[in-house]
C-alpha positions in Angstrom: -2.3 -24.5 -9.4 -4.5 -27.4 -11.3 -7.0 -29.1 -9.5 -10.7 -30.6 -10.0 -12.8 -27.2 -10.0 -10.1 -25.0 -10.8 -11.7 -22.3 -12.6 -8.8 -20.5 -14.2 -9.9 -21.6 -18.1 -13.4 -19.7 -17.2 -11.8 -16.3 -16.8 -12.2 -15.5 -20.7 -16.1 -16.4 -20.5 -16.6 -15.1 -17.3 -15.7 -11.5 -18.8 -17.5 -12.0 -22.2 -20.7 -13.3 -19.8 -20.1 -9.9 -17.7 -19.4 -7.6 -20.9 -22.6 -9.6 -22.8 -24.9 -8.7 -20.2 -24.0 -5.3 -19.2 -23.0 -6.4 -15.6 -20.4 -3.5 -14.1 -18.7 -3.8 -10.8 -19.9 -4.1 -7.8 -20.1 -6.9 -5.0 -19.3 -10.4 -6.1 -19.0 -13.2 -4.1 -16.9 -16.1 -4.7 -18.4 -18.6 -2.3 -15.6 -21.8 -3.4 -12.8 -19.5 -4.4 -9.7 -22.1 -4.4 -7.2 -20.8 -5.9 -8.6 -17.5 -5.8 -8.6 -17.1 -10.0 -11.9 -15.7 -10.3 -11.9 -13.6 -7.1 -8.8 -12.3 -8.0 -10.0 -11.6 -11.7 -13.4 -9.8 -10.5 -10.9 -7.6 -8.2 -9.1 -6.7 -11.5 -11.9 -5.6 -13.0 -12.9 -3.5 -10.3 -15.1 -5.7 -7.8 -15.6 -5.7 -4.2 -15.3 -9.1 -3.8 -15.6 -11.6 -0.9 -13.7 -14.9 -1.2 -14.0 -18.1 0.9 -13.4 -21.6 1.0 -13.6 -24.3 3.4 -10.3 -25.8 2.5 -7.6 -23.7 4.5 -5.1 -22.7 1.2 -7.6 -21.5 -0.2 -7.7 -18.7 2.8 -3.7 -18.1 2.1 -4.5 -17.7 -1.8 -7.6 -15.4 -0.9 -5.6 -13.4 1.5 -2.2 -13.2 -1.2 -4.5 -12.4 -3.9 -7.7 -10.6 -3.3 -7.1 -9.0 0.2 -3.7 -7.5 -0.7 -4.7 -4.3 -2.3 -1.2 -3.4 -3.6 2.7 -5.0 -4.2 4.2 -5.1 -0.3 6.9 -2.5 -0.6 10.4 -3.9 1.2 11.7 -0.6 1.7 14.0 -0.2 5.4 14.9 -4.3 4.8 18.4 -4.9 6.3 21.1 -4.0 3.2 22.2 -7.4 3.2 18.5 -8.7 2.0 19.1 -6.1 -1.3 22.1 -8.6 -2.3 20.6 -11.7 -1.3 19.6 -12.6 -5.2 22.9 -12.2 -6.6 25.2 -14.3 -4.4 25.5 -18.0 -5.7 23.3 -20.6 -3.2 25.8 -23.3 -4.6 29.4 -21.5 -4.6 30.2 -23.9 -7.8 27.6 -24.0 -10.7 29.6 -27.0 -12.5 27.3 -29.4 -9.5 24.7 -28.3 -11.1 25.4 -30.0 -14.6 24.7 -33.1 -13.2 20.6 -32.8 -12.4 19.0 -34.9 -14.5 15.5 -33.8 -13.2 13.4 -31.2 -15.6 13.5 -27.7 -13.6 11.3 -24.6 -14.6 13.4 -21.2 -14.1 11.3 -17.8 -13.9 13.0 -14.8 -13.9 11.5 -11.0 -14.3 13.3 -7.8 -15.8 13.2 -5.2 -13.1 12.2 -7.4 -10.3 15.2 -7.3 -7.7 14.8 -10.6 -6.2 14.3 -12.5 -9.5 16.9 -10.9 -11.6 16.8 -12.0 -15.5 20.7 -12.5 -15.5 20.6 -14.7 -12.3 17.3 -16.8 -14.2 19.5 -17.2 -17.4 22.8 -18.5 -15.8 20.9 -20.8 -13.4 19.0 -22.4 -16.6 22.2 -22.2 -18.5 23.8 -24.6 -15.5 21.1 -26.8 -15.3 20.8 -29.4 -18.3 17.0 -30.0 -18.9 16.0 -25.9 -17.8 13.5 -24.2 -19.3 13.7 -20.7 -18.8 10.9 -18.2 -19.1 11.5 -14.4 -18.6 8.8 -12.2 -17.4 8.8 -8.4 -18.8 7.9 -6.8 -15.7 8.5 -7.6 -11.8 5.6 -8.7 -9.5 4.7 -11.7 -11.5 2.4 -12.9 -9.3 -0.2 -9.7 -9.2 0.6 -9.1 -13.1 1.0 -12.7 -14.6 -0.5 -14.8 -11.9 -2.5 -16.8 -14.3 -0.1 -17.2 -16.7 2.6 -18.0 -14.1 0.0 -20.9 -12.9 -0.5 -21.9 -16.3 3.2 -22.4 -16.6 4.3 -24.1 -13.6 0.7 -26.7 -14.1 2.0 -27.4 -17.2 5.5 -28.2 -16.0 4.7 -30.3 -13.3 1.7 -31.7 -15.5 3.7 -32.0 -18.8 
């Protein structure tokens, strides 16, 4: 997410600053987290960090991103949840050919609810998709930045 203050860009000289001056982790404190980037990042690298905000998303990005200490599991979902990503939300694709708007499609190889197959057909129906395939699943603890970078960029671009 772009916005004034967003401190994704800062990443790379926040760990050249930290590496530079010998600082290893401990306690960090990210007193106007927004979107969570640095917090997140310091938790990456191995702090113990405290996140907060006085703006209330940035207490949903804090919680998603630094309190969550591992991928939910969505083992004992009903069956019918494991099919959910390959059944069609529009039953014919051809409606699709006529969306004129841009649409950014993600996808991630061995993510079950983001298929790559499902990713490359929807894109291939729409007619101004761009498509970007992740490698792994869990985009969002493992490519967060680059995922924000992406979608900023769409919506910016």
């Amino acid at each position: 997410m772009r916005y004034i203050g967003n401190k994704t860009r800062l990443l790379g000289f926040i760990r050249r600053v930290l590496r530079a001056r010998g600082i290893e982790p401990g306690s960090a404190v990210d007193p106007f987290t927004g979107t969570a980037s640095v917090a997140s990042e310091l938790k990456r690298l191995g702090f113990r960090v405290v996140a907060s905000d006085i703006m209330e998303y940035a207490y949903v990005f804090g919680r998603a991103y630094v309190e969550v200490a591992a991928e939910p599991s969505f083992d004992g979902l009903a069956p019918e949840i494991a099919d959910l990503p390959m059944q069609a939300a529009v039953p014919d694709r051809s409606v699709l050919a006529s969306v004129a708007a841009p649409a950014l499609v993600i996808g991630c190889r061995g993510d079950a609810t983001h298929p790559p197959q499902v990713a490359e057909q929807l894109a291939a129906a729409l007619p101004n998709a761009t498509l970007h395939i992740y490698d792994q699943p869990a985009v969002l603890w493992t490519n967060r930045a680059d995922l924000r970078l992406r979608i900023s960029e769409f919506l910016n671009g």
